[in-house]
C-alpha positions as CSV (number, residue, x, y, z in Angstrom):
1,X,21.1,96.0,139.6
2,X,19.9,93.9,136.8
3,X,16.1,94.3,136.5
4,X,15.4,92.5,134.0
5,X,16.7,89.3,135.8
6,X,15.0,89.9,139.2
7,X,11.5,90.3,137.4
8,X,12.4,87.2,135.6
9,X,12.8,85.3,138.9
10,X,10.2,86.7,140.9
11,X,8.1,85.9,138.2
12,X,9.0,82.4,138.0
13,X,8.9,82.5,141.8
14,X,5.4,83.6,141.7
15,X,4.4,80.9,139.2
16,X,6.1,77.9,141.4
17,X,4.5,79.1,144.6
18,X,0.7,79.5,142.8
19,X,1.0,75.5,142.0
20,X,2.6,74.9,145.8
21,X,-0.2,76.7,147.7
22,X,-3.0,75.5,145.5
23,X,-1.3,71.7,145.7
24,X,-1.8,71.3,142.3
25,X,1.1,68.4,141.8
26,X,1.2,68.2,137.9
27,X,1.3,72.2,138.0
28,X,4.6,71.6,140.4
29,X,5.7,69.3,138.3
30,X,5.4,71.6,135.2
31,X,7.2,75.0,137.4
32,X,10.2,72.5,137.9
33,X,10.4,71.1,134.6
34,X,10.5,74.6,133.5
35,X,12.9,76.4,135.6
36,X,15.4,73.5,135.8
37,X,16.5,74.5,132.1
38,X,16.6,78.0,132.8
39,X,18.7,78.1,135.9
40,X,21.2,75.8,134.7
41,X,21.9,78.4,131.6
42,X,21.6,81.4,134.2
43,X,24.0,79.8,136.1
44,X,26.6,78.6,133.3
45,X,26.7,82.2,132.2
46,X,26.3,84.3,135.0
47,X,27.3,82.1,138.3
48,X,25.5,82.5,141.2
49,X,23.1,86.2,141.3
50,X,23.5,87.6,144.6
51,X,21.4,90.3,146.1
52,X,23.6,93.3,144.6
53,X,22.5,91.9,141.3
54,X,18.9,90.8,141.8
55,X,18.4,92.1,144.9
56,X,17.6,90.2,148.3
57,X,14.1,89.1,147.2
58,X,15.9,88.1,144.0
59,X,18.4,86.5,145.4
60,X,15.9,84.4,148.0
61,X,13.6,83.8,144.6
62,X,17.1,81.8,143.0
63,X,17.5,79.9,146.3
64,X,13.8,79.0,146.2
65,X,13.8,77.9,142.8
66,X,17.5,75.7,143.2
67,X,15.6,74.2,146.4
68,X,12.9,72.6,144.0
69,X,15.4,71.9,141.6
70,X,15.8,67.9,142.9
71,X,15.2,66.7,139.6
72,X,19.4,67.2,139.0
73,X,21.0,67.0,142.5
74,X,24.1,67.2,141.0
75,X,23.3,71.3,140.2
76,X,21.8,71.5,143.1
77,X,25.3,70.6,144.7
78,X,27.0,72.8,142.5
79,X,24.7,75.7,143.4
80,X,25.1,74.9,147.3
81,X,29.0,75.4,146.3
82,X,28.0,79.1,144.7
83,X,25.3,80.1,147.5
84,X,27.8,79.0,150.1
85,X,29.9,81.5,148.2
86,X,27.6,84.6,148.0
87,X,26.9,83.8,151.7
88,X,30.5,84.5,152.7
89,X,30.5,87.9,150.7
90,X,27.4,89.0,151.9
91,X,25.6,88.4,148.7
92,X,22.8,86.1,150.3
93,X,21.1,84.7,153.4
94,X,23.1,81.9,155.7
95,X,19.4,80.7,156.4
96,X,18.8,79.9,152.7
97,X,21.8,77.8,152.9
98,X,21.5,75.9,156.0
99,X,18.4,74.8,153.9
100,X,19.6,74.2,150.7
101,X,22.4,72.1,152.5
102,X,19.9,70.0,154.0
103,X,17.8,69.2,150.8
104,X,21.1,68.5,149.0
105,X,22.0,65.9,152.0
106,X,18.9,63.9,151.8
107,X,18.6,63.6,148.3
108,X,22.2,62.2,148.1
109,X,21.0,59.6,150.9
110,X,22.7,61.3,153.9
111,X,21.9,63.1,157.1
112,X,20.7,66.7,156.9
113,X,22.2,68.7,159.7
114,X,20.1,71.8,160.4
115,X,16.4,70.0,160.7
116,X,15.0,72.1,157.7
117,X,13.3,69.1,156.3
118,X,10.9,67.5,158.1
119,X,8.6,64.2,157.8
120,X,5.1,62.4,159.1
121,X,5.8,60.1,161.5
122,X,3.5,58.3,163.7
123,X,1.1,61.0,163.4
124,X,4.0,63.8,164.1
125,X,5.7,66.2,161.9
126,X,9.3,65.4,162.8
127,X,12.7,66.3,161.2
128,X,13.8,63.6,158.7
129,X,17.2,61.6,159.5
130,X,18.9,64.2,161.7
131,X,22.4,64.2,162.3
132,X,23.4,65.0,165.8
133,X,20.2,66.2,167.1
134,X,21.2,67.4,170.9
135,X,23.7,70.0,168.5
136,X,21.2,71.3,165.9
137,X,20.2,74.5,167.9
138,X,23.9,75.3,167.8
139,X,23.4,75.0,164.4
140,X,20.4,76.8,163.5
141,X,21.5,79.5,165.6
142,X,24.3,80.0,163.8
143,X,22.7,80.4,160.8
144,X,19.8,82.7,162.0
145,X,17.1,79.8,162.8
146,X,15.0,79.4,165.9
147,X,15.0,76.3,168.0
148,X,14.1,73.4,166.2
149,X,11.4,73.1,169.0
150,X,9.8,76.2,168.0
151,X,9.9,75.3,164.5
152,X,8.2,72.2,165.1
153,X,5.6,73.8,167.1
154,X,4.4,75.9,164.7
155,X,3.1,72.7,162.8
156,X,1.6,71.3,165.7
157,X,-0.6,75.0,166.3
158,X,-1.3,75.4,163.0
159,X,-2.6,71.5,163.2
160,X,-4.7,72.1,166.2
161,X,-6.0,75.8,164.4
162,X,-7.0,74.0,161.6
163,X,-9.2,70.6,163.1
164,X,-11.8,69.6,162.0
165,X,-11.0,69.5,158.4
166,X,-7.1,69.3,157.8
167,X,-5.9,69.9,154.5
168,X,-6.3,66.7,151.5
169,X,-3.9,66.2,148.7
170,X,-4.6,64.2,145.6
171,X,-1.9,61.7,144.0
172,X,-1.5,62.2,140.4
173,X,-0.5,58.5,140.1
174,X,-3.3,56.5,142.1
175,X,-6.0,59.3,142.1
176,X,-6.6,59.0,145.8
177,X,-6.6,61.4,148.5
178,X,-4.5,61.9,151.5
179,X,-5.1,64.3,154.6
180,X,-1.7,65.8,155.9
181,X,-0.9,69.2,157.6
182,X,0.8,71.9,155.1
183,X,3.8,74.1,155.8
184,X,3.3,77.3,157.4
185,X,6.5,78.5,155.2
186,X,8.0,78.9,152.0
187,X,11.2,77.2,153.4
188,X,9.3,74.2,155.2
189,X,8.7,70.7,153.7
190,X,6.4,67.7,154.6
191,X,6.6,64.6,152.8
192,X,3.3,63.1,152.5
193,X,2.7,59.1,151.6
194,X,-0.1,58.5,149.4
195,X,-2.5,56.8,151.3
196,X,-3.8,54.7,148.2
197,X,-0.4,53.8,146.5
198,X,2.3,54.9,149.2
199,X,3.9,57.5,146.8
200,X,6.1,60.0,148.7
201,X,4.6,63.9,147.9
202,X,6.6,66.7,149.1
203,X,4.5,69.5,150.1
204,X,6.6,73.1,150.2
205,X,4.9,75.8,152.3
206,X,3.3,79.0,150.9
207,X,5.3,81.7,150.5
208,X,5.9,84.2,153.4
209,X,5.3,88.2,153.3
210,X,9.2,89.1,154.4
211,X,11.8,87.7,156.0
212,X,13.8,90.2,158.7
């Protein structure tokens, strides 16, 4: 077990997850900048750490911190390769990769296949461009996920939990502010559209206490 690098990713972890929960996007913006750097050296060096190395909430912290990683898709690709990799040997979770797949498919402008990623629309928090969706609970249960029905209804209690008074973010560019309903996971994303200047936001849940 390497120590040394599991503190170093939980700590960077902690830091991108602070800036997430508070919605503080220039704080996001900063974790990103940040850790893009530092896992492309930790990757060039040491490939993909796996949970015998960092451990499993180490290993979940790398996946977390490659899942933000969007400003380089092309090492996000390359680390889907290496997490697909350490899924096969045991060495990390298949859920982390159904969602890293799906990230890495919508940023290169095609369909994501396990409805990880979702979108407003028309008022509803809906997966964005699904392929196949009468398959996608094969899918997710293949890879340890519940029903995409489930998942999408634990947006639609935690919206009715929280009215009045959902949630406001503030865009960085236009300065104004725009109501949306958060993630109730570390895993989950909204994408928000400014409701001043139209500028997408993605909005990454808080982080979770375990995953069994």
């Amino acid at each position: 077990m390497d120590d040394a690098l599991r503190a170093e990713l939980l700590r960077r972890v902690g830091k991108d997850q602070a800036a997430r929960k508070a919605l503080e996007l220039d704080a996001m913006r900063e974790a990103d900048a940040e850790n893009l750097p530092w896992l492309r050296e930790l990757v060039a060096g040491r490939g993909w750490p796996g949970a015998s190395v960092v451990g499993v909430d180490g290993a979940h912290a790398m996946w977390l911190l490659v899942q933000h990683a969007t400003a380089d898709v092309a090492f996000m690709r390359t680390c889907l390769g290496l997490l697909a990799a350490a899924v096969s040997s045991g060495e990390a979770s298949p859920a982390d990769q159904a969602y890293l797949t799906d990230r890495v498919l919508l940023h290169e402008g095609e369909q994501q296949i396990y409805g990880t990623q979702l979108t407003r629309r028309a008022g509803a928090v809906v997966p964005e461009n699904l392929r196949d969706p009468d398959g996608v609970d094969d899918r997710r249960a293949l890879v340890g996920l519940s029903p995409l029905a489930e998942y999408l209804a634990r947006f639609t209690e935690s919206a009715t939990a929280r009215m009045p008074g959902a949630p406001r973010i503030k865009c960085s560019d236009c300065g104004a502010w725009t109501p949306f309903e958060p993630p109730e996971t570390d895993t989950a994303t909204v994408t928000v559209a400014c409701d001043g200047c139209g500028r997408e936001m993605t909005i990454v849940g808080p982080p979770r206490r375990s995953r069994s």
